[in-house]
DSSP file (Angstrom, degrees, kcal/mol; ACC not computed):
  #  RESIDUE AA STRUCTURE BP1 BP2  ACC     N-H-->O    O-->H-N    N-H-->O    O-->H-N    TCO  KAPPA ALPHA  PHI   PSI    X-CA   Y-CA   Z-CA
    1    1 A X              0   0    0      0, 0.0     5,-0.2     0, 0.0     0, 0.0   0.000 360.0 360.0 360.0 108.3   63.5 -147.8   60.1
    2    2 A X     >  -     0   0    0      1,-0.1     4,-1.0     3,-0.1     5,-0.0   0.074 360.0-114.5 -16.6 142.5   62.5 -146.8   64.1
    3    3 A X  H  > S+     0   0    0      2,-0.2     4,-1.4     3,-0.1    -1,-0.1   0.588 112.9  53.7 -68.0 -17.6   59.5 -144.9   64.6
    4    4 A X  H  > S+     0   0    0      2,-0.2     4,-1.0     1,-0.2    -1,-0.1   0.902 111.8  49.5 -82.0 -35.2   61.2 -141.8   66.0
    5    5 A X  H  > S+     0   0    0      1,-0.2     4,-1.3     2,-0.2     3,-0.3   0.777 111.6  45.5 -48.6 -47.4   63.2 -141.9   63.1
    6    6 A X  H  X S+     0   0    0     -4,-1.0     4,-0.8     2,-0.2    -1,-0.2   0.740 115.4  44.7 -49.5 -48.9   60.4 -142.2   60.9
    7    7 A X  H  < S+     0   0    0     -4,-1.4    -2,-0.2     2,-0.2    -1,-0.1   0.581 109.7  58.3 -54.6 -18.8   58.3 -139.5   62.6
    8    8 A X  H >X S+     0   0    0     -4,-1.0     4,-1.9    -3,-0.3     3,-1.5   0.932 108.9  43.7 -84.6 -41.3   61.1 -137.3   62.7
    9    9 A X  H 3X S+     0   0    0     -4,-1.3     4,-1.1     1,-0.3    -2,-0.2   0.671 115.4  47.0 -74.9 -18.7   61.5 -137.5   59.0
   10   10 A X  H 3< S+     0   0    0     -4,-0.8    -1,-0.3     2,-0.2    -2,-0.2   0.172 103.1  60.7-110.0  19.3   58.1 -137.1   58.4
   11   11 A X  H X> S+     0   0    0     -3,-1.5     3,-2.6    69,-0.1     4,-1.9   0.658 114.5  43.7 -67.3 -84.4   57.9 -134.1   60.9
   12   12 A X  H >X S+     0   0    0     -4,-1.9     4,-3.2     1,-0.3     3,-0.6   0.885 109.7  50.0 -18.8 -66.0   60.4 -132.6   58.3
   13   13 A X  H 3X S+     0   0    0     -4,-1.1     4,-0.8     1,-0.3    -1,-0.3   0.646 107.6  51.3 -67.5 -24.1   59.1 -133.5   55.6
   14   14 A X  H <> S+     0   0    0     -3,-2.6     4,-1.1     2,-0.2    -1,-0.3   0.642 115.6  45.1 -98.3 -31.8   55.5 -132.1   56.6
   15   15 A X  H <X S+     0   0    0     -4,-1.9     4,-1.5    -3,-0.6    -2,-0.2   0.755 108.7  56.0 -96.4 -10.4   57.2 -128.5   57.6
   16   16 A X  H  X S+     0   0    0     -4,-3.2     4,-2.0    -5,-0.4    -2,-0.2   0.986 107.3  46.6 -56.4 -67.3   59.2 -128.6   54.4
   17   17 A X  H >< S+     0   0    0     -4,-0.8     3,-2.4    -5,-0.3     4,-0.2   0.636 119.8  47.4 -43.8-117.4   55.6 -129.0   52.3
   18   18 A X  H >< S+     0   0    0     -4,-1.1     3,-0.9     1,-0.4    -1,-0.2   0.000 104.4  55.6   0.7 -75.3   54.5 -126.1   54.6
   19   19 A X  H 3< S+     0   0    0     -4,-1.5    -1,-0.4     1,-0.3     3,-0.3   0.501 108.1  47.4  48.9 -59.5   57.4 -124.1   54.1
   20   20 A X  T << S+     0   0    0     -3,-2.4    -1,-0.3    -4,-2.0    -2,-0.2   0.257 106.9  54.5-103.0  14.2   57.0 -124.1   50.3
   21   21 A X  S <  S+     0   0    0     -3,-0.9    -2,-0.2    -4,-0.2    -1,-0.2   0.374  79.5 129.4-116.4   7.2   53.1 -123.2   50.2
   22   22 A X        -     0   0    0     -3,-0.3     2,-0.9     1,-0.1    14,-0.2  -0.234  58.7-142.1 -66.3 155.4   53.9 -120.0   52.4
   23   23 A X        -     0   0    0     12,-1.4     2,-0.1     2,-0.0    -1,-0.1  -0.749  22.6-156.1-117.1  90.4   52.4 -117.1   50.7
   24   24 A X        -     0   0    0     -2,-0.9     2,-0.4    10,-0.1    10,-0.2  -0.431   9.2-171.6 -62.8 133.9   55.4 -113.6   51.4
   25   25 A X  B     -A   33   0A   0      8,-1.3     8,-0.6    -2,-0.1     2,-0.2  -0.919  25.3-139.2-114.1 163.1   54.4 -110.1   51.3
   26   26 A X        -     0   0    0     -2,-0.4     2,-0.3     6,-0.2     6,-0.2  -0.594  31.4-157.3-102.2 154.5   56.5 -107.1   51.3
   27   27 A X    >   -     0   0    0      4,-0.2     3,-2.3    -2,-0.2     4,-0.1  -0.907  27.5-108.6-126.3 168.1   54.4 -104.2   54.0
   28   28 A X  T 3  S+     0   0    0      1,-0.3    -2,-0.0    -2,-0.3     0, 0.0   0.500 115.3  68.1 -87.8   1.9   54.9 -100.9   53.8
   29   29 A X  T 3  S-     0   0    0      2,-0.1    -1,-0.3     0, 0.0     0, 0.0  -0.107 118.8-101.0-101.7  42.5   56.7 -100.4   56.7
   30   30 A X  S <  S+     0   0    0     -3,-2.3     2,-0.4     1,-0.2    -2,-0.1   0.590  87.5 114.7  74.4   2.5   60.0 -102.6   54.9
   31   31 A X        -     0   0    0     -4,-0.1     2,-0.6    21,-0.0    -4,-0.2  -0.736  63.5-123.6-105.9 159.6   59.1 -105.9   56.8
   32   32 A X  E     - B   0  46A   0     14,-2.9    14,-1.1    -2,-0.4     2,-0.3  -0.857  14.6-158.7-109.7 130.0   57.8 -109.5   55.4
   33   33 A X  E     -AB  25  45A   0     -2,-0.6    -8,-1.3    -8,-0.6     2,-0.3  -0.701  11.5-175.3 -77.7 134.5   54.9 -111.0   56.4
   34   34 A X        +     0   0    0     10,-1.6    10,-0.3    -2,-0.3     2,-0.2  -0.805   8.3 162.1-149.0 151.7   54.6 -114.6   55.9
   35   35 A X        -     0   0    0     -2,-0.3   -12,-1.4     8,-0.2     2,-0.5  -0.489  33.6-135.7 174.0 124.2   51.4 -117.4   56.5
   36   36 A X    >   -     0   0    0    -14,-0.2     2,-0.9     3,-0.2     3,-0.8  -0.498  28.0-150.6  -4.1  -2.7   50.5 -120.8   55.5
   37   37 A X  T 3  S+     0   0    0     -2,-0.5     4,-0.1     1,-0.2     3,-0.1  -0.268  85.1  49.6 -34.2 -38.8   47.2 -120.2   54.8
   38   38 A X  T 3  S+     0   0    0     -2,-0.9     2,-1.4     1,-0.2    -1,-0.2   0.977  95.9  82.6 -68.6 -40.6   45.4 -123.6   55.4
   39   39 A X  S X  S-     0   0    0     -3,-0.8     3,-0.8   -21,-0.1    -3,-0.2  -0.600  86.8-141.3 -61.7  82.2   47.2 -123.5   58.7
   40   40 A X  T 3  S+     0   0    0     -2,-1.4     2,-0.1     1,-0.3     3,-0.1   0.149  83.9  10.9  -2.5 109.5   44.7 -121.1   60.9
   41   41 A X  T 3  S+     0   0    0      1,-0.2     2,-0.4    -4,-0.1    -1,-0.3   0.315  94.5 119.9  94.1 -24.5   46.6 -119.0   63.0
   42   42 A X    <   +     0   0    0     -3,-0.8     2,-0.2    -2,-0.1    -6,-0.2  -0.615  30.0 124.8 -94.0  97.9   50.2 -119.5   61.6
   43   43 A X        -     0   0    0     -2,-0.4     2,-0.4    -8,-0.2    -8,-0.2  -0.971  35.9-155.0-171.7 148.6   52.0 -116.3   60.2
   44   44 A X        -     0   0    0    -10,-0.3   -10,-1.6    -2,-0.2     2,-0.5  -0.964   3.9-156.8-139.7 167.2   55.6 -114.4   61.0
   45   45 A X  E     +B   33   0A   0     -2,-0.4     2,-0.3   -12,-0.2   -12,-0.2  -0.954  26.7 151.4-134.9 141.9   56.7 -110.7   60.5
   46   46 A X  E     -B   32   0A   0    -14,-1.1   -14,-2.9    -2,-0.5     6,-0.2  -0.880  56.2-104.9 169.8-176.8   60.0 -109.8   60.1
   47   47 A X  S    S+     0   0    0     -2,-0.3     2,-0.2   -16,-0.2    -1,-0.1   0.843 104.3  34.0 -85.6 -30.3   62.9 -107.2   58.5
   48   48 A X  S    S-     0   0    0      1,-0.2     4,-0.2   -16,-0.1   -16,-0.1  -0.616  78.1-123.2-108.2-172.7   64.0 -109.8   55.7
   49   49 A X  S >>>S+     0   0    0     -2,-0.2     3,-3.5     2,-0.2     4,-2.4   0.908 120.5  48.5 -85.4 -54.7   62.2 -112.6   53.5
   50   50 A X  H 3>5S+     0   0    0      1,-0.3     4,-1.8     2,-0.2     5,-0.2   0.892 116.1  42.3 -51.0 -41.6   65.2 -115.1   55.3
   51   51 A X  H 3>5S+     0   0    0      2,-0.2     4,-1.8     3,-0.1    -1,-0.3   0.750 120.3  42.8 -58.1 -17.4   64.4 -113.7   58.8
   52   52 A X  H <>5S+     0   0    0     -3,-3.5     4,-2.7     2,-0.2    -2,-0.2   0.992 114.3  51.8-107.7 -68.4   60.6 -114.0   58.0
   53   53 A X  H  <5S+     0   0    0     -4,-2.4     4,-0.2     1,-0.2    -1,-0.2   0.577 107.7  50.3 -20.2 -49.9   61.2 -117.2   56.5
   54   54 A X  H >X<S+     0   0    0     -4,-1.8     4,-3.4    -5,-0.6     3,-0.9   0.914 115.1  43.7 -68.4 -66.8   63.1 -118.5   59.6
   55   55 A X  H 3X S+     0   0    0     -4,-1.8     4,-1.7     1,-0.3    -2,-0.2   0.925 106.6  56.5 -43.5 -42.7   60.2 -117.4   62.1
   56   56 A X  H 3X S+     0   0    0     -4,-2.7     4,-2.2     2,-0.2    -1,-0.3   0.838 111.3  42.7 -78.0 -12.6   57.7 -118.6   60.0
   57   57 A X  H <> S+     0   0    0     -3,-0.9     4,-2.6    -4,-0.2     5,-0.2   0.867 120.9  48.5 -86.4 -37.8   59.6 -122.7   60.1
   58   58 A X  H  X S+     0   0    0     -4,-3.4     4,-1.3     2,-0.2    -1,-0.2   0.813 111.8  43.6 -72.3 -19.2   60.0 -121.9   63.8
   59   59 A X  H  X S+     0   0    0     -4,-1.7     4,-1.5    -5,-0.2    -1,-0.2   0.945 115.4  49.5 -59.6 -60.9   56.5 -120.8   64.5
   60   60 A X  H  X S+     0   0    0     -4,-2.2     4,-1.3     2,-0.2    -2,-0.2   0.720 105.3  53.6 -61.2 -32.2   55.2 -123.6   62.4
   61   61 A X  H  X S+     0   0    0     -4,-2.6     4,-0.6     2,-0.2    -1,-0.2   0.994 115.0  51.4 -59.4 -71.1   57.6 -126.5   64.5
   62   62 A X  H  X S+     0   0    0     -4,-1.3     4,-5.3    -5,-0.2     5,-0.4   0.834 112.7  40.4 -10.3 -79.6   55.6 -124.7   67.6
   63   63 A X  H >X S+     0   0    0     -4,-1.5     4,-1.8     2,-0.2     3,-0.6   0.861 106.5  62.9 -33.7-104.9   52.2 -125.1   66.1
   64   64 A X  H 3X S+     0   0    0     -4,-1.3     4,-1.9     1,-0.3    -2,-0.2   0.586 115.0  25.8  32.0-127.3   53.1 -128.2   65.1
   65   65 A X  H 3X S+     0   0    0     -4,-0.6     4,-1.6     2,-0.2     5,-0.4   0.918 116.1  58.3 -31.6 -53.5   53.7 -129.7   69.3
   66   66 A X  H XX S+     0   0    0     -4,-5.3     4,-3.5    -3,-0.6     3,-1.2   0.988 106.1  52.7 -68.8 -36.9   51.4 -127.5   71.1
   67   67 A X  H 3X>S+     0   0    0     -4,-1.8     4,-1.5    -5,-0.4     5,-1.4   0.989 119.1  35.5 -56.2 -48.3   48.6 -129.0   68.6
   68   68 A X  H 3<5S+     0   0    0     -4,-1.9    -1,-0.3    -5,-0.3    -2,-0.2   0.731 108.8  57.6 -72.0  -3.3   49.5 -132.4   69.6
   69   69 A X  H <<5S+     0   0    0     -4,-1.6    -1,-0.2    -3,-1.2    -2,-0.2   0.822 112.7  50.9 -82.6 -54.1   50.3 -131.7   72.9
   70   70 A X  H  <5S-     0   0    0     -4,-3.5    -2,-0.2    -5,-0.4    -3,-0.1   0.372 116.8-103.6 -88.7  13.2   46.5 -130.5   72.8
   71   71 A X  T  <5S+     0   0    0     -4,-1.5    -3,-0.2     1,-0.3    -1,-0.2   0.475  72.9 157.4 118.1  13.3   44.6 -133.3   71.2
   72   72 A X      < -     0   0    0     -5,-1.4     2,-0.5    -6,-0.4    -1,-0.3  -0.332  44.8-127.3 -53.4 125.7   44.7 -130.9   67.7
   73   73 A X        -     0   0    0     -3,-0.1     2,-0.7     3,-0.0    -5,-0.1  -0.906  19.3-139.9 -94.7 163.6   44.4 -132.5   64.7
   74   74 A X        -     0   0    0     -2,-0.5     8,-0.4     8,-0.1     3,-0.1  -0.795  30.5-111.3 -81.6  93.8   47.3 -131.5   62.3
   75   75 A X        -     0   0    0     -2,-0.7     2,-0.1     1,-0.1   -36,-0.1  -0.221  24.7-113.0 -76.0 160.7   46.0 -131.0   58.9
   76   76 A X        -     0   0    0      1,-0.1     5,-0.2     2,-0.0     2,-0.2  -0.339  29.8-160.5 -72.4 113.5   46.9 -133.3   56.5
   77   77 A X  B >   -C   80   0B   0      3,-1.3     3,-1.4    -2,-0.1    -1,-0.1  -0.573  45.3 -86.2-103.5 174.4   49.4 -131.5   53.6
   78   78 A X  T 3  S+     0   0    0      1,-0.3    -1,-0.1    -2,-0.2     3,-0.1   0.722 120.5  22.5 -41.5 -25.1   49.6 -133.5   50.2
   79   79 A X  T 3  S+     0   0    0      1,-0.2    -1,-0.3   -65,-0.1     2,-0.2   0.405 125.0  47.0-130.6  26.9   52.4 -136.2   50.7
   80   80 A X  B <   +C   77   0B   0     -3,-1.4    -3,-1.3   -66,-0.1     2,-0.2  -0.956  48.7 165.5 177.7 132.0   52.3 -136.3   54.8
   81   81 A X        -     0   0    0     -2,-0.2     3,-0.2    -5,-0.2    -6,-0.1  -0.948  37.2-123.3-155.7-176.0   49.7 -136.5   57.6
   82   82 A X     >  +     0   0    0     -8,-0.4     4,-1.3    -2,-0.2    -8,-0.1  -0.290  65.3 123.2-125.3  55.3   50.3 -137.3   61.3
   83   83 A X  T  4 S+     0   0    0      1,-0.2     3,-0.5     2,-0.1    -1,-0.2   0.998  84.2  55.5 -76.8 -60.3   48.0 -140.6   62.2
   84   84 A X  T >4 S+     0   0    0      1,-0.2     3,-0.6     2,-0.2    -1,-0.2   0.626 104.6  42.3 -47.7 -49.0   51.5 -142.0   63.2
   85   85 A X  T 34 S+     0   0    0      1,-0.2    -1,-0.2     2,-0.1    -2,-0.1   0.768 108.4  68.5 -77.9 -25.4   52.8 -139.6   65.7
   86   86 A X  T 3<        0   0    0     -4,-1.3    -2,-0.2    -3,-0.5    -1,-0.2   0.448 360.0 360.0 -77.0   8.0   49.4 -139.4   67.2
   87   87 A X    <         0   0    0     -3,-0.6    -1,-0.3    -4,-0.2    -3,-0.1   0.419 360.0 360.0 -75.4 360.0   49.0 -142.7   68.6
């Protein structure tokens, strides 16, 4: 398997893991709030759970390149870490 191929899938695979430790709230003005929690900074608002849901994977892809663009490390989730894209 290539290494872009392999990074790509383990890019995936890392916002997937993400993606299913996000913590939803309902707010009282009828929108959902969404955040990662280990991931600092990392959160989306919006008028459904799917929209909120969507923002928050697109936020995280964001995160995700400007930390590695800026010498970030990317912490590590349980089955995925990014020693490999950082070289």
């Amino acid at each position: 398997m290539g290494k872009i191929l392999l990074d790509k899938i383990m890019l995936t695979n890392y916002i997937q893991a993400a993606l299913n430790r996000a913590k939803y709230e309902l707010l009282d003005d009828g929108t959902f709030y969404a955040e990662v929690p280990e991931l600092q900074g990392l959160y989306a608002n919006a008028p459904t759970m799917e929209n909120c849901r969507e923002e928050l994977k697109q936020s995280l892809e964001e995160w995700i390149v400007l930390g590695l663009q800026l010498g970030h490390n990317i912490p590590e989730s349980e089955s995925n870490n990014f020693s490999i894209i950082q070289d």
